[in-house]
N, C-alpha and C positions, 0 to 999 in steps of 0.2 A: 221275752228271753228265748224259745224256742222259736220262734221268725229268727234274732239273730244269729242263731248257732246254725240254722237252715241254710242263712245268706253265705256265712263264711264256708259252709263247706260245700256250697255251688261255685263260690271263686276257688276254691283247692281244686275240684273237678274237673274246672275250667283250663287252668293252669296245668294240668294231667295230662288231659286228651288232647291240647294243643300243640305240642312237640309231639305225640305219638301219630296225631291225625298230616304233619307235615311231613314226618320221616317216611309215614305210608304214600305220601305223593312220593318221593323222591323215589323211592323204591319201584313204583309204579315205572316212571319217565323212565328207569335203566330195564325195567322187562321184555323191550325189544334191542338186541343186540347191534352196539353201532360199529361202525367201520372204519376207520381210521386208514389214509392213503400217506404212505413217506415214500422218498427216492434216499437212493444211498448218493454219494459224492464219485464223480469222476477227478483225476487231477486236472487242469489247466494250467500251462506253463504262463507266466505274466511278463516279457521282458520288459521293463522299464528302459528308456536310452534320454540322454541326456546330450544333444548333439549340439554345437557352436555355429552358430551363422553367423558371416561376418562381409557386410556392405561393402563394396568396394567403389569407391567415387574418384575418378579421376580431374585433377588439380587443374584447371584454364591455363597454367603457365608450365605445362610437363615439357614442353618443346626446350624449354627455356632451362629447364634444372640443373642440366650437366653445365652450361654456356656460363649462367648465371654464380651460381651455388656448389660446381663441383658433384653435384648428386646425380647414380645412376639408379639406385634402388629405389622406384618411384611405381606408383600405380599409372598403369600406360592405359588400363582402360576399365570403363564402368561393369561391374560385373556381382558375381556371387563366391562365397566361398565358405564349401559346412565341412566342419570335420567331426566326426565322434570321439566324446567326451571320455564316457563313461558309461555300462551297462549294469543293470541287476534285474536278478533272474527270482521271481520268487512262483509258489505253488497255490494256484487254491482252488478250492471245488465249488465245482459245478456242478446243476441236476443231468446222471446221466439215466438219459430217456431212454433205456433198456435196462435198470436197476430200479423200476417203481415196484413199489410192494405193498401193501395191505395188513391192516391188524385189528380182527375184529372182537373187539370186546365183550366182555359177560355181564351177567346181571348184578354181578360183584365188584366191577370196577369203573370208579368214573372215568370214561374219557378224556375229561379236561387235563388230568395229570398227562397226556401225552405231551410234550412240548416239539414243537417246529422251526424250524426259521423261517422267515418271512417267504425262500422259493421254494418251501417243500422239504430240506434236506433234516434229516435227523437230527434231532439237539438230544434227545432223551425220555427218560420214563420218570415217573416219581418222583422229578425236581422240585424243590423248593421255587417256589416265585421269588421270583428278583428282578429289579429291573437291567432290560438290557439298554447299553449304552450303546448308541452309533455317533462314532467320530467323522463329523463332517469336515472335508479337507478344500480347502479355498484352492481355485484355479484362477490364476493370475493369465489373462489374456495379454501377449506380445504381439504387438505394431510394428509391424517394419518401419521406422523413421523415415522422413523423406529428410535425404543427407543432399545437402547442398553445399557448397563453396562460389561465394559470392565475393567479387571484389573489391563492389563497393559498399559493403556493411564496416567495414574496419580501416577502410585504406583510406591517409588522410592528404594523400594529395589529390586534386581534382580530377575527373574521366579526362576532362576536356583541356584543349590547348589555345592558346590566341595568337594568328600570324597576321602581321601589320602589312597592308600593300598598300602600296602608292596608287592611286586611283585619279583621273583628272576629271573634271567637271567643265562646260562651260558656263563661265557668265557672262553678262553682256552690262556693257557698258557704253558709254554716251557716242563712244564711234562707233564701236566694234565687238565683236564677240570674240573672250580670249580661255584661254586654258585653265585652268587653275589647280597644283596639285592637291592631291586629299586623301590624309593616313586615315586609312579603315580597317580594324581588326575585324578577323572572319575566325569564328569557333569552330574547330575540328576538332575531333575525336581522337584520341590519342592509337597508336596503332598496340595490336597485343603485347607486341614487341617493346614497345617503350615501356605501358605497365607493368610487365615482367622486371625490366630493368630498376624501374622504382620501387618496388617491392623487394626487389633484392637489397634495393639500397637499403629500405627501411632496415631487415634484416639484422642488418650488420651493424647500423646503426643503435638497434636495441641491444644487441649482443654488447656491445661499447659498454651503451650507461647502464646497464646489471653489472659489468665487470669494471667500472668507474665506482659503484653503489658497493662493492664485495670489497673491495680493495679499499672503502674511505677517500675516494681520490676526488671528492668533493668537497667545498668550503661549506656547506652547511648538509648536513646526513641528516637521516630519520630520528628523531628524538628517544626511541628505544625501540626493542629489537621485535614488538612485534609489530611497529609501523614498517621497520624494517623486513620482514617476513613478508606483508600485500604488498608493498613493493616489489619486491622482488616475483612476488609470486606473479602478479601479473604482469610484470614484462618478460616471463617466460611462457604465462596467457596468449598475448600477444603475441609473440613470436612463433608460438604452436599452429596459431590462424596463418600467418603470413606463409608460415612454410607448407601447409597444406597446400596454398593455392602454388605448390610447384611437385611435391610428393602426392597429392592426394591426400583421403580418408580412408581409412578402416575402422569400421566402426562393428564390432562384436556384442552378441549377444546369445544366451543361452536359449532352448526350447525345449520341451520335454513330450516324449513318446510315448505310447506304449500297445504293443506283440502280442498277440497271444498263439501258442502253439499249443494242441492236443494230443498226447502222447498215446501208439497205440502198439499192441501188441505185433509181435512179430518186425516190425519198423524201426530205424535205429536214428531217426532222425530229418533234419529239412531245413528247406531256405524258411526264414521267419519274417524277413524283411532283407529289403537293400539300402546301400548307402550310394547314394549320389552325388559327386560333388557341386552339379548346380541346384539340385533340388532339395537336399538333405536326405531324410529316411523314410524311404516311399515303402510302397505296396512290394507284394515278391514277382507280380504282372511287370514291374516296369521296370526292361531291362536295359535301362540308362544306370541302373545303381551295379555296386559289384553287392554277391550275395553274403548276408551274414548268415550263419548254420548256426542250429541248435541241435546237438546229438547228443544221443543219452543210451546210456551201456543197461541193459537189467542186468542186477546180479542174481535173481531169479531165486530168493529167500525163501520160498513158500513153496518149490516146486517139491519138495521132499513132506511137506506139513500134509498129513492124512488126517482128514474130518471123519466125526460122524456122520453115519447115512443119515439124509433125511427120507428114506422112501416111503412109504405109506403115512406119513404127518401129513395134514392138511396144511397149505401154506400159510392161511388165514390167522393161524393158531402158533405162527413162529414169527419171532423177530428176526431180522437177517441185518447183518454188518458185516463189512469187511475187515480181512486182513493186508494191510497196505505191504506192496513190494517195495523194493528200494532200486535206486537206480543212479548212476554218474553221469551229471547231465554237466554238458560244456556249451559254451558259447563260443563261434571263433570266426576271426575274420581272414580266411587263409589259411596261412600258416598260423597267424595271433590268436594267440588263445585270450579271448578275453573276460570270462568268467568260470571258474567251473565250480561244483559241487553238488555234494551227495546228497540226496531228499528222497521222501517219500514218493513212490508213484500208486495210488487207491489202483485204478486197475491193471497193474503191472501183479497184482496179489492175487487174492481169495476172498470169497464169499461163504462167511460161516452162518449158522442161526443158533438159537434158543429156544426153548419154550415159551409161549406168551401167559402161561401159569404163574411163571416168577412174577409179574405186575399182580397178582392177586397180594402179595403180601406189601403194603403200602412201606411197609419198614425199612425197605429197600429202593434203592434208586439207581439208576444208571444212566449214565451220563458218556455222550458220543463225543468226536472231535468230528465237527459238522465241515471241514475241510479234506478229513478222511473218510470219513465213517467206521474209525473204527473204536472201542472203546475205550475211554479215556481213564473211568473209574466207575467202581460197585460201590455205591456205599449204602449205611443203614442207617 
């Protein structure tokens, strides 16, 4: 009976000093003071542009267009042609390398409560864990096509032509050796000029039976209206090919860009990029493009906001965040203004701090806008 009452109250002991003897580790690991390195956020201006390229293929029969078809509005030669679409302008921070700073913790508080983002900039103090989401965004790579018009992929009369000549031969015979005629076709090559003209022909000819097929002016029609619809649709297919090979192709496509501009004090703006029309939207070095501007007004929100001194505070022992200024930032090409609007600028602002005492109370948490650095919310 007293062996069993012994046993049980060396497992109670056990169970005692086991949570006291780990807390005393844990305690131990925080008795040298650790150091925590964060940057605050600068802003970065991000133009997005979304500019149109558009192939330009010149038709084998353009000589022929006006002659043939009456058309002068024709692509006369192979080329390029980009036009801008559409811009947006948005903000986001980056680590600026003269805004790093240090927080060196006490024997009272865990470090791990600090949180980061992945390049250093401030997320907060005393967050809950949660997971963070990252939105992976699919980039679709564009191929410039090889745009060709071909004559003889669609065209149903033959390249070639056949001219019959009289030819004479001799034979010989039981006197004499005599003449003899002899028809022989010889294949030529039709001249561009003739194919031109057959294609025209075609033309008009298709244009016919779609307006024979519109009008019922046929003894037996499509049996309902959606055999009637590919009918239709492809002989206006067909005649789309035919007239290219006298107008040309233009063949368009979207591509997507993107600028980034540094905003800095005292400056009121710059070239971002240029628009070129054979190249699209190059670098602001290459002065084939005309210049797009990005300028931006401070309204200089903070220059009246009086802080507390920080003078005899050790830095180590302060939090520091910003107070973001604001600014009217436009985009413009010329005279076109093609985006504007008012946003934060982080260092168009201030830099304030805190105490690093308030992380002593875990009940609390604060929470940065890691695009600004400045606080987004206190909470308990």
């Amino acid at each position: 009976m007293n062996r069993s009452i012994i046993k049980n109250f060396s497992v109670i002991l056990l169970l005692v000093v086991l949570p006291w003897n780990t807390m005393a580790q844990k305690r131990r690991a925080l008795e040298t003071p650790s150091t925590v390195v964060y940057a605050l956020p600068k802003t970065v201006l991000k133009l997005d542009v979304v500019a149109e390229k558009t192939i330009l293929k010149r038709g084998p029969f353009a000589d022929f267009a006006e002659k043939y078809l009456g058309l002068s509005d024709i692509v006369n030669q192979d080329g390029l042609d980009w036009k801008l679409k559409s811009v947006r302008l948005t903000g986001v921070g980056e680590v600026d390398s003269e805004q790093y700073h240090k927080v060196t913790t006490s024997v009272d508080y865990e470090p791990g409560l600090i949180a980061l983002t992945p390049e250093g900039l401030i997320r907060g103090f005393n967050l809950q864990k949660g997971e963070e989401k990252i939105q992976m965004q699919k980039t679709l790579a564009i191929v410039d096509e090889d745009i060709k018009i071909e004559y003889g992929k669609f065209s149903i009369d033959p390249i070639l032509k056949y001219r019959e000549d009289t030819i004479y031969k001799v034979v010989e015979t039981d006197t004499a050796f005599i003449k003899v005629p002899v028809l022989e076709k010889q294949a030529m090559e039709k001249t561009l000029e003739e194919k031109a003209a057959e294609a025209a022909h075609q033309i008009f000819k298709l244009r016919k039976r779609r307006f024979k097929i519109l009008t019922a002016n046929f003894d037996q029609l499509p049996p309902d209206g959606k055999a009637y619809q590919v009918i239709v649709d492809e002989l206006a297919k067909l005649e789309k090919e035919y007239m290219s090979l006298f107008i040309g192709k233009r063949v368009s496509f979207m591509k997507h860009y993107q600028f980034s501009y540094t905003p800095k004090k005292g400056e009121k703006g710059g070239v971002i990029f240029r628009m070129s029309p054979k190249s699209g939207p190059v670098g602001v070095d290459d002065l084939s493009g005309r210049p797009i501007r990005v300028d931006f007004k401070n309204l200089n929100i903070t220059d009246e906001l009086v802080l507390l001194s920080s003078v005899g505070e050790q830095p180590q022992k302060q939090i520091y965040y910003r107070i973001p200024g604001m600014a009217d930032v436009t985009v413009s090409n010329g005279k076109d203004i093609l985006f504007s609007k008012r946003m934060g600028i982080a260092q168009f602002g201030k830099i304030a701090n805190m105490p690093a005492e308030v992380l002593l109370n875990e009940n609390f948490g604060i929470e940065f806008y890691p695009n600004l650095g400045s606080i987004k919310n206190i909470s308990k």
